[in-house]
C-alpha positions in Angstrom: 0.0 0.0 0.0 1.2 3.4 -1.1 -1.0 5.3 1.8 -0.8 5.0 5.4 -3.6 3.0 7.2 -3.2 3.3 10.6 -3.1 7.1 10.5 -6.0 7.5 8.3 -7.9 4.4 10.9 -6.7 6.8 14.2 -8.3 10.1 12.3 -11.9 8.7 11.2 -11.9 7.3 15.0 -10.4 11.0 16.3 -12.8 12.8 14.5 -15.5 10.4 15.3 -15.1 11.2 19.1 -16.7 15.1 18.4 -20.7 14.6 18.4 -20.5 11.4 19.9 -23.2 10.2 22.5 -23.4 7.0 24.8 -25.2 5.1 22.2 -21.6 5.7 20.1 -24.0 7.5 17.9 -23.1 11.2 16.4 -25.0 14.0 15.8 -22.6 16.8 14.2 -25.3 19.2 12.4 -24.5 21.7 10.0 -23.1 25.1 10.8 -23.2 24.4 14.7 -20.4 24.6 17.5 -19.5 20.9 16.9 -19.3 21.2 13.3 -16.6 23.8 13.8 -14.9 21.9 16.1 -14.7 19.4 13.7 -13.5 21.5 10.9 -10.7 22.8 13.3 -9.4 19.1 13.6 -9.8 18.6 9.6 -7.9 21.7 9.1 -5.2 20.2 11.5 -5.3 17.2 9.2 -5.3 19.2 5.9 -2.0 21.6 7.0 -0.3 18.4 8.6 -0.8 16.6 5.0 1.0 19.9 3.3 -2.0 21.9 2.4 -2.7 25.0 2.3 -6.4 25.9 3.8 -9.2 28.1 3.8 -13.0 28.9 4.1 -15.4 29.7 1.6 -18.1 31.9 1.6 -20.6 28.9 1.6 -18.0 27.6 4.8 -16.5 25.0 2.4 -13.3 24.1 4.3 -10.9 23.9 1.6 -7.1 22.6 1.1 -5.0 23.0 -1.5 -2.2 21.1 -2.6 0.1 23.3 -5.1 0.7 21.5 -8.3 3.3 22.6 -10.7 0.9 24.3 -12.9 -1.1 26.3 -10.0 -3.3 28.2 -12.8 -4.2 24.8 -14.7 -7.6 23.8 -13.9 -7.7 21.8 -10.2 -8.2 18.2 -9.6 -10.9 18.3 -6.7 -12.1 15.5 -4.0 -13.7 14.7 -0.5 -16.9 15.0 1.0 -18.9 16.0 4.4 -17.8 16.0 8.0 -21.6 16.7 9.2 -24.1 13.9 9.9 -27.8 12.8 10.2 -29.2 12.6 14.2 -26.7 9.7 15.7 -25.0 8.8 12.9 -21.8 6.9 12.1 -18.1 7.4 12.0 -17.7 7.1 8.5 -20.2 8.6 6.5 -18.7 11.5 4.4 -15.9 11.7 7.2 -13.9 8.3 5.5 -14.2 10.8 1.9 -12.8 13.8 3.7 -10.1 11.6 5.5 -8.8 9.1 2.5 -8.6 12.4 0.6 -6.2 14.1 2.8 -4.5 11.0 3.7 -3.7 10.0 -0.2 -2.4 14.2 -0.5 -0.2 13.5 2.5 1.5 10.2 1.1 2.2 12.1 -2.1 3.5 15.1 0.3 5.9 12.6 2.0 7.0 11.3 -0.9 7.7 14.6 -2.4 5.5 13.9 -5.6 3.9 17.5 -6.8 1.2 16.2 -9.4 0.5 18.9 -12.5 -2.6 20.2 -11.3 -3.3 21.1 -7.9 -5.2 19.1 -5.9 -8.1 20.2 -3.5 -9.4 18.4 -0.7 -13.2 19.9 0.3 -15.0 19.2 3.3 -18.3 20.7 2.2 -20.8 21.9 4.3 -24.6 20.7 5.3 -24.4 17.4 2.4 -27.0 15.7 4.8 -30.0 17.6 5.1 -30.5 16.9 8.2 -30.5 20.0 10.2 -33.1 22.0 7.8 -34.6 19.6 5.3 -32.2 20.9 2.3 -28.6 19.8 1.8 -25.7 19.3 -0.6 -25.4 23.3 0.6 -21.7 23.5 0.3 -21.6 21.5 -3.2 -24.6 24.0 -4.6 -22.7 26.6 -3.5 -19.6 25.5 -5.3 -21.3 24.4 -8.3 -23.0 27.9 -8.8 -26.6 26.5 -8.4 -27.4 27.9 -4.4 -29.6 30.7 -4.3 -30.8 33.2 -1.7 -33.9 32.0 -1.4 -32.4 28.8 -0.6 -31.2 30.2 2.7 -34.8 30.6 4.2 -35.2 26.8 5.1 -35.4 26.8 8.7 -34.6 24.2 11.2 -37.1 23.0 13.9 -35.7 25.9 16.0 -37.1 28.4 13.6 -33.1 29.3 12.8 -32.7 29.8 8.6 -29.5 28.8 7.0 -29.0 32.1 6.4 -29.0 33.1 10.3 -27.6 29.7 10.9 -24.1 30.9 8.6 -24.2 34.1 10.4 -23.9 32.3 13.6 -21.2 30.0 12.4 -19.2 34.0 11.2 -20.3 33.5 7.7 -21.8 36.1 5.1 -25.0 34.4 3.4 -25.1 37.7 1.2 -21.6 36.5 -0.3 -22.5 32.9 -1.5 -22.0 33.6 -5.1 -18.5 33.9 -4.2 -18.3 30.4 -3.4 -19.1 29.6 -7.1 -16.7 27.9 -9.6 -16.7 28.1 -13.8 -16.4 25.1 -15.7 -12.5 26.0 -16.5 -11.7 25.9 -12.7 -12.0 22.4 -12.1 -10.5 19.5 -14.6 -12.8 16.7 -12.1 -14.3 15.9 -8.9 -13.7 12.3 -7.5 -15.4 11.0 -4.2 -14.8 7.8 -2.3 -17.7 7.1 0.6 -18.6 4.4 2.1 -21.3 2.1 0.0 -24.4 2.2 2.5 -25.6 -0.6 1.3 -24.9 -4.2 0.7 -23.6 -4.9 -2.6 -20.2 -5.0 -2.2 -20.4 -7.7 1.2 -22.6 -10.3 -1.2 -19.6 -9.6 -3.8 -17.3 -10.1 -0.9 -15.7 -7.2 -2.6 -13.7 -4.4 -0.5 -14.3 -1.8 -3.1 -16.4 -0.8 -5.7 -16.7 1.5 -9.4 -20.0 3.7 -9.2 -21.5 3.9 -12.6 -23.7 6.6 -11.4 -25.7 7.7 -8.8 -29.7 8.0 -8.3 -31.1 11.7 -8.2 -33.3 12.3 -4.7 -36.9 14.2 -4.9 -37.8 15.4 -1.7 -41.9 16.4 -1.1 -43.3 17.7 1.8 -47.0 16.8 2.3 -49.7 18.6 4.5 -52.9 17.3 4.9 -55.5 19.5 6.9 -59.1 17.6 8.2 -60.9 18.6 11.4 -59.7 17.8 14.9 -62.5 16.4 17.2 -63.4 14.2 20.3 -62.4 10.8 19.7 -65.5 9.8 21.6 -67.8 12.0 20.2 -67.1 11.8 16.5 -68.7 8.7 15.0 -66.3 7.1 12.5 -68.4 8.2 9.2 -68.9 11.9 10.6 -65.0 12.8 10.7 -62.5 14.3 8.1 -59.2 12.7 9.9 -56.3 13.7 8.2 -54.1 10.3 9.1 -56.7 8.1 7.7 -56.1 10.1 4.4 -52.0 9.8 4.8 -52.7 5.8 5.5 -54.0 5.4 2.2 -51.2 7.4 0.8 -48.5 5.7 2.4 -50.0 2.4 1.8 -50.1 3.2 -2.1 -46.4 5.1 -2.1 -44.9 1.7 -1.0 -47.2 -0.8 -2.9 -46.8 1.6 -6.3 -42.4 1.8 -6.0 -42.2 -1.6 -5.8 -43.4 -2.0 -9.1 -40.5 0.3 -10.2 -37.2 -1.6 -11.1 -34.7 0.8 -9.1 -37.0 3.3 -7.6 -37.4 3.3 -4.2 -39.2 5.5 -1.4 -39.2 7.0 2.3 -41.7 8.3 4.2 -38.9 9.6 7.0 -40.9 12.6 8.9 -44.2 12.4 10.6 -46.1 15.0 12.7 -49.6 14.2 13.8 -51.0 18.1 15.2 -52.5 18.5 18.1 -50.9 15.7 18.9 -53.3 13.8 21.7 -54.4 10.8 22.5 -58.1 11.5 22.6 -58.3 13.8 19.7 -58.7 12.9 16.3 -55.8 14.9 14.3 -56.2 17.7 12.5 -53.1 18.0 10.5 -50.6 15.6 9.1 -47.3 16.7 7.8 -45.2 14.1 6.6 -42.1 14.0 4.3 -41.4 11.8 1.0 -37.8 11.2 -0.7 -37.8 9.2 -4.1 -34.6 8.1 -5.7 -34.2 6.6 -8.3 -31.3 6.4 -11.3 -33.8 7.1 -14.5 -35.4 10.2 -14.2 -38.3 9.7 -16.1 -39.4 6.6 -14.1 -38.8 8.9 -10.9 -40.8 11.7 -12.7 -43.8 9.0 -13.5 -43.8 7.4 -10.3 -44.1 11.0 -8.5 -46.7 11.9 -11.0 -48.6 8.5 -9.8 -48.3 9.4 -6.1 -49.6 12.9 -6.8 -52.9 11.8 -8.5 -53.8 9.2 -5.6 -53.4 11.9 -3.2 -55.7 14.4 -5.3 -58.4 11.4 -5.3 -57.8 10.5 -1.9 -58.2 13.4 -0.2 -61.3 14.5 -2.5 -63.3 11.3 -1.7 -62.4 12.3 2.3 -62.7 15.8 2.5 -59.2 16.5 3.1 -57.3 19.6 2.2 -54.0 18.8 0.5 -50.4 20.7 0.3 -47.6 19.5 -1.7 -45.0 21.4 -1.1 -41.1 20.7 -3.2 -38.1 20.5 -1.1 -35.7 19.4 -3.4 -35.1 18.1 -7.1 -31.7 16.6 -8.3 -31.6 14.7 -11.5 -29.6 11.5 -11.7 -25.9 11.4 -12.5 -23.7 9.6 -14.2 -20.2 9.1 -13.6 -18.2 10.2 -16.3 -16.0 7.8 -18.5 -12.4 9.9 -18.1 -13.1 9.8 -14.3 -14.2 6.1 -14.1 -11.6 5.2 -16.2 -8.8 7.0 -14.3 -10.1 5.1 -11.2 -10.3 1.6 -13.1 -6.6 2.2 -14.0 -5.5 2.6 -10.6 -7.7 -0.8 -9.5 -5.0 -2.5 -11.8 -2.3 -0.9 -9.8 -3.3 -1.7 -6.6 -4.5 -5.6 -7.7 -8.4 -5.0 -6.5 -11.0 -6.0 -8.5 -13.7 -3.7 -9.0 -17.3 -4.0 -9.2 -19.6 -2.1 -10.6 -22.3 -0.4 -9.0 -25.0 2.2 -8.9 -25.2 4.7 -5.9 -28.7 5.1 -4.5 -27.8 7.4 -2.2 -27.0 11.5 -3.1 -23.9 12.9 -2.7 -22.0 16.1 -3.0 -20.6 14.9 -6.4 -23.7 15.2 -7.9 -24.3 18.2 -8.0 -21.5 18.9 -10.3 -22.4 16.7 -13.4 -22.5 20.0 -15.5 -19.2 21.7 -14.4 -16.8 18.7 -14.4 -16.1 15.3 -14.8 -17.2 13.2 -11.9 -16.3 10.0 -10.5 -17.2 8.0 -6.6 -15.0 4.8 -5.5 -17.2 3.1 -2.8 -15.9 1.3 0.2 -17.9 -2.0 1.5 -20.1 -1.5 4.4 -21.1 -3.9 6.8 -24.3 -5.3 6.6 -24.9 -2.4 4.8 -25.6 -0.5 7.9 -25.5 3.4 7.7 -26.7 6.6 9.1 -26.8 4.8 12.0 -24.2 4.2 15.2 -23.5 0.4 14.0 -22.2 1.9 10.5 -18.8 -0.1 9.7 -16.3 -0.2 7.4 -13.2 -2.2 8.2 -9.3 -0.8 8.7 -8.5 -2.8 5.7 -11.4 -1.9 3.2 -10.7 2.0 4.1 -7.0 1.5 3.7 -7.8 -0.1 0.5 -9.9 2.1 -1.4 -8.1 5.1 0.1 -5.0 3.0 -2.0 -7.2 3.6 -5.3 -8.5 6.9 -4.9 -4.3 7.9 -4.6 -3.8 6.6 -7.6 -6.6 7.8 -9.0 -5.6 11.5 -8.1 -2.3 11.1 -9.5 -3.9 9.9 -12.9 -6.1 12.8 -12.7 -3.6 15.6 -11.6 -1.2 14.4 -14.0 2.2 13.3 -12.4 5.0 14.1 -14.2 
């Protein structure tokens, strides 16, 4: 192995330690006091590895390894350092990590690449804090807006007041933004999430692509009452409505080949046990890798809920949260990873990410590229996620080469 393990294995665990609970969960949101205190270890990690570093106006921790060219376009990598609630060591923090690791092996080995390599930990990829992420990556890729910023979390906090608390400008975004001439490709190794790669009993794996997430937000509004004064055929209940709905979500996706669908937030208002609810706000993400059988699926969904809720005399709000198309990775970028498999001896699978990442949201400003790493059991956002010393050590071995393919060694 050309990278050093056991460093990059004591820095996912280090780093793993801030936003860790007794369950040996972590909850590191976006833009908050632990989020910072991570991004002060990750600098430690990126000036340590020879980097120089920085913050964006999005709060993109950035760090730059000089090539010999530093105006050519840059060869960029990593991932996120935030999490969902009680999350796992490895998610987004293994991307971040491998990247600086395979920069430091080339910085101890005194190998300056062409281009200049950047290692980004981008902020808020999860979501999870105000139900809208990739915030960093949109940012970068030139497609965040202002009235992005508005989302709030259940706090009432916007990510616009959220930046402000974390010493950022949200008026200065647009300076965040990169051109198409900027950046020569983006490659990303994470950690699978799912279980492909353990039935191959493979350690790593060649995404193809990677499935493009629709987030909806659903209200339904009926007519609180008694629960024992409201015969059953008098009452517009809102969750009998949603029932139905879900019920058809999950019977209708299944007849999709790689669609799938969540149902991940519920609120029942008022909230008590005796009263029949009033309101029921619930959220939907569908992914799936061909837009058009996403688009039909979410076309299907919408019509039950219009007939639904018009046979029960339900009021109905569906409200769009987010819409990314699908990706696919890009031939120079797979390639360039391929090529470094045969260097390192590890076969490599392919396989189709149906989970969203950062890289995504540059398939229209570079070439992009994502090397998984096996998970075990497949488990993820979650305090049991697991990926081995040697699996990390040996996809962390590909994406070096991979960057020194990319940035051109001389």
């Amino acid at each position: 192995m050309t990278v050093n393990g056991e460093r990059l294995w004591a820095r996912v665990m280090e780093l793993g330690r801030i936003g860790e609970d007794e369950s040996g969960g972590i909850t590191r949101f976006s833009f908050s006091e632990l989020e910072r205190q991570a991004k002060a270890q990750v600098s430690r990690y990126m000036i340590e590895a020879g980097m120089i570093v920085r913050e964006d106006a999005a709060g993109n921790l950035i760090g730059s390894y000089e090539g010999q060219e530093p105006s050519a376009p840059v060869v960029v990598t990593g991932s996120h350092i935030d999490t969902v609630a009680q999350g796992g060591k490895f998610d987004g923090a293994l991307g971040v990590l491998s990247a600086i690791e395979a920069v430091q092996s080339m910085h101890e080995q005194g190998i300056q690449p062409k281009h200049t390599i950047e290692v980004i930990a981008f902020s808020d990829e999860e979501g999870s804090r105000f139900g809208f992420g990739m915030i960093g990556s949109r940012a970068l890729a030139g497609t965040l807006k202002q009235e992005d910023l508005t989302y709030q979390d259940e706090q009432g906090i916007s990510i616009a007041e959220a930046m402000r608390q974390a010493g950022l400008d949200p008026k200065q975004i647009e300076l965040a933004a990169r051109k198409p001439e900027d950046i020569k490709a983006y490659v990303e190794l994470h950690i699978e999430q799912g279980k492909v790669l353990e039935q191959l009993d493979q350690p790593v794996g060649l995404v193809t692509g990677i499935a493009g997430p629709l987030w909806l937000q659903f209200t339904l509004l009926g007519e609180a009452g008694h629960a024992g004064a409201t015969p059953m055929n008098m009452r517009r209940d809102p969750l009998q409505a949603a029932t139905s709905i879900f019920d058809f979500i999950y019977r209708e996706t299944r007849q999709f080949k790689h669609a799938v669908a969540t149902v991940g937030k519920l609120k029942v208002l008022p909230g008590g046990v005796n009263i029949i609810p009033g309101e029921v706000q619930f959220s939907l993400d569908l992914r799936d890798i061909d837009q058009a059988e996403r688009d039909r699926l979410e076309q299907r969904i919408r019509s039950f809920t219009e007939q639904v809720c018009k046979e029960q005399q339900i009021e109905y709000k569906i409200e769009l949260l987010q819409r990314v198309p699908p990706v696919p990775s890009s031939a120079i970028v797979m390639q360039a990873i391929e090529q470094a498999a045969q260097l390192t001896g590890t076969k490599l699978p392919l396989l189709v990410s149906g989970a969203g990442h950062d890289g995504m949201q540059f398939h229209s400003l570079c070439p992009v590229g994502m090397i998984f790493v096996r998970s075990k059991d497949g488990i993820s956002h979650n305090p049991k996620e697991w990926s081995s010393q040697e699996d990390c050590e040996a996809g962390t071995s590909i994406l070096y080469h991979t960057l020194l393919q990319l940035a051109e060694r001389s």
